[in-house]
C-alpha positions as CSV (number, residue, x, y, z in Angstrom):
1,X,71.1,149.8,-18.7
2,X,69.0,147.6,-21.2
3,X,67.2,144.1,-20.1
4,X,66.7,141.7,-22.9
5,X,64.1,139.0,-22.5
6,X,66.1,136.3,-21.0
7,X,67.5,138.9,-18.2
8,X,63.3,139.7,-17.6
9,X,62.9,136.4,-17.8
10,X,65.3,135.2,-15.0
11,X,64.5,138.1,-12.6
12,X,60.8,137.3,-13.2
13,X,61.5,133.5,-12.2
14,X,63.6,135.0,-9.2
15,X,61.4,136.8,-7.5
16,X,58.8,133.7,-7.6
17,X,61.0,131.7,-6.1
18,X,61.2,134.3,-3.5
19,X,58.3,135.5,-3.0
20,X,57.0,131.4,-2.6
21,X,60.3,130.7,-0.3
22,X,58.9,134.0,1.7
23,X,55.4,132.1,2.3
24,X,56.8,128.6,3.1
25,X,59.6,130.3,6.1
26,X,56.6,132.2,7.3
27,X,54.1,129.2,7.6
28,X,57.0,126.8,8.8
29,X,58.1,129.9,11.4
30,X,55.3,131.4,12.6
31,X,53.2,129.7,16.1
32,X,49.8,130.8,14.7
33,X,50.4,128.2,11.9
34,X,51.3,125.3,14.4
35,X,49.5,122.1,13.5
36,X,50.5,118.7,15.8
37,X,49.7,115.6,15.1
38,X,46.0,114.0,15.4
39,X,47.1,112.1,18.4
40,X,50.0,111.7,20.2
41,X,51.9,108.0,20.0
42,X,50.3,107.0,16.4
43,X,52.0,103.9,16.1
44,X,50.5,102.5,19.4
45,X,47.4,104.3,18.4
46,X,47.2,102.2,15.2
47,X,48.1,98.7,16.7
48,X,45.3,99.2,18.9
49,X,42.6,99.6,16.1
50,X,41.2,96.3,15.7
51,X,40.3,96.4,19.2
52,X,38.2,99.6,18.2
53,X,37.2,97.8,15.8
54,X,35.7,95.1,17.6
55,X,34.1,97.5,20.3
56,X,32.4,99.5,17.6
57,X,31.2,96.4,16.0
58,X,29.7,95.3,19.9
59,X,27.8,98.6,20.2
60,X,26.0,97.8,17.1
61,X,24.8,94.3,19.0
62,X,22.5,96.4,21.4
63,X,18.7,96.5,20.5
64,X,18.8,100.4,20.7
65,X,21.1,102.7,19.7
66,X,22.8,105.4,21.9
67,X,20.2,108.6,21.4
68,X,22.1,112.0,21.7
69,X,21.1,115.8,22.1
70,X,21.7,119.2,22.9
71,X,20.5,120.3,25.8
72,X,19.9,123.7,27.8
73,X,22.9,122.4,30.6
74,X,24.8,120.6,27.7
75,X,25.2,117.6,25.6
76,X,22.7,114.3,27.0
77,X,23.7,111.3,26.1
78,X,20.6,108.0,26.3
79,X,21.9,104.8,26.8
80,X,20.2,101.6,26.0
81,X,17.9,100.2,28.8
82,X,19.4,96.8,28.8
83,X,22.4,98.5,30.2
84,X,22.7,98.3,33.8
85,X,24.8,101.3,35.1
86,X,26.0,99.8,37.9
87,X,28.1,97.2,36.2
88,X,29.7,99.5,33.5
89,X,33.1,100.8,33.6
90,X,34.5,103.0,31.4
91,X,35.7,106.6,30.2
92,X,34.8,109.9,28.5
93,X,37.0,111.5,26.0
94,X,36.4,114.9,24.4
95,X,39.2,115.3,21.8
96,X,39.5,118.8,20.3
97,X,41.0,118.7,16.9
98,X,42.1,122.3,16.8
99,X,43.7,122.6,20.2
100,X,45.0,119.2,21.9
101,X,45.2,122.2,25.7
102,X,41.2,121.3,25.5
103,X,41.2,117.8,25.3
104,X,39.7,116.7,28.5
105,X,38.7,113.1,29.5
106,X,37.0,112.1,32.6
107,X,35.2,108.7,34.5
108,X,31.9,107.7,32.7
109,X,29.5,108.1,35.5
110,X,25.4,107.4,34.8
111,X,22.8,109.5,36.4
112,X,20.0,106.4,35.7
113,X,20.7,105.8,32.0
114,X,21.9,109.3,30.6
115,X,25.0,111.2,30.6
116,X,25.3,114.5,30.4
117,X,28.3,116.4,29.2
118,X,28.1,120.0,30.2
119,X,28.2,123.2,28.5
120,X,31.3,124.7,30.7
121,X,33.5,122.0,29.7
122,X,32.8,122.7,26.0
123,X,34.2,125.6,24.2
124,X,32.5,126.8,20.7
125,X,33.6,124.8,18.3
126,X,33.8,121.2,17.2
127,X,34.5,117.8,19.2
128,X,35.2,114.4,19.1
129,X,33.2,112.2,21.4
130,X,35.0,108.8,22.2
131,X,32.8,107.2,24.9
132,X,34.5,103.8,25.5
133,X,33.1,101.7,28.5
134,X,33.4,97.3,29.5
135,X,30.0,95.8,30.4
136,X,29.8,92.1,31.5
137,X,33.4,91.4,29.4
138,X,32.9,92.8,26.4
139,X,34.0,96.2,25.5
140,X,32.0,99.1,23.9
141,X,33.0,102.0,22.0
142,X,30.7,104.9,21.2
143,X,32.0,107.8,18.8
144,X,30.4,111.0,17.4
145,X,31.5,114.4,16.1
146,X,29.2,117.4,17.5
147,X,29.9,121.1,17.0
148,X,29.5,123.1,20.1
């Protein structure tokens, strides 16, 4: 049998298009390829933002800034001095943003003015800090990426 260029032609073209249409079932197919969304419940997420917003913009109204550092036992967050633990309220969240099974948050709890985040909670790898805490009515948020 003889093949003249456009028959090369269209069984060159065909077995692109299979061997891309291969690639895409397997990503779309396979677990070890599973992305989900950032966050569950975007749209809420996203109505809520200003209010970020607004707590981001409050932590910058403190005379000192939050210091933060790794530690032998784990991660140490300083707080400002002018914050008086006993009147905060407020949360941890460690968000990890290749596995949402890690994602852990827990009460934010001061031992005098640090907090310390420990090294068995945190897997190698990175994380998403989202420290958000009220203090005599107004509402904080503290945020920061660390690799573990």
């Amino acid at each position: 049998m003889k093949i003249n260029w456009g028959t090369g032609i269209v069984i060159g073209i065909a077995a692109f298009i299979c061997f891309i249409m291969f690639f895409v079932i397997k990503m779309s197919t396979d677990d070890t390829y599973s992305y989900d969304l950032v966050v569950e419940e975007y749209y809420k997420k996203e109505l809520a933002f200003q209010q970020e917003i607004d707590a981001e913009e409050n932590l910058k109204l403190l005379t000192e800034k939050i210091k933060e550092e790794r530690t032998n036992e784990g991660w140490l967050f300083t707080f400002p001095k002018e914050i008086n633990p006993e009147k905060v309220s407020g949360t941890v969240f460690l968000y990890r943003p290749s596995n949402k099974q890690l994602d852990f948050q827990f009460p934010l709890k001061f031992s005098g003015s640090n907090l310390l985040i420990p090294n068995k909670r945190l897997v190698d790898g990175r994380w998403n800090i989202n420290i958000a805490w009220d203090y005599e009515g107004k509402k904080y948020l503290f945020k920061k990426e660390i690799l573990h």
